[in-house]
Steps between C-alpha positions, in 0.01 A plus 500: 500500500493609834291389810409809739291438846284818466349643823300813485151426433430732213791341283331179599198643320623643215696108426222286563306750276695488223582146499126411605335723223659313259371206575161382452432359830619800720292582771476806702512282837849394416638867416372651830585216770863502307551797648555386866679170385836397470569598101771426267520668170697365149654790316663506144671813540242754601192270428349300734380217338382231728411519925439233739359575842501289832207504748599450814264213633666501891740583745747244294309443171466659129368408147466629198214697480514649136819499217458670177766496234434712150444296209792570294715351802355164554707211481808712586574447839320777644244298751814270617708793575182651678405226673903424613457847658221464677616172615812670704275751597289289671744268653626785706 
């Protein structure tokens, strides 16, 4: 698995989609203001198959605002690696 900061808004999208869709709570709030948000995407090979995105809250402050990992891949690791990720992200 590998952890990919994703930046163009329409791959944002298409991620938080997917990984959204799939699960019951998704919410069409979370898929559009992803798009303008610090994003991180899990991939198993091709797949994405989990997201987290930040929302930046200030001038020196984030949080999560939504994570979504598929199914199939909880309890693997996915949401750490994510979250480790963001974390560097946001400390610089």
């Amino acid at each position: 698995m590998e952890i990919r900061e994703i930046t163009t808004p329409d791959e944002k999208r298409r991620i938080a989609r997917f990984i959204l869709e799939s699960l019951p709570e998704a919410r069409e709030e979370y898929i559009e203001k992803s798009a303008a948000q610090p994003f991180f995407a899990a991939f198993d090979g091709e797949s994405a198959v989990g997201f987290l995105c930040l929302a930046e809250t200030g001038k020196d402050t984030a949080e999560l605002y939504v994570m979504g990992v598929l199914k199939e891949y909880h309890r693997c690791g996915v949401g750490k690696a994510l979250f480790a990720a963001a974390k560097r992200r946001a400390k610089e």
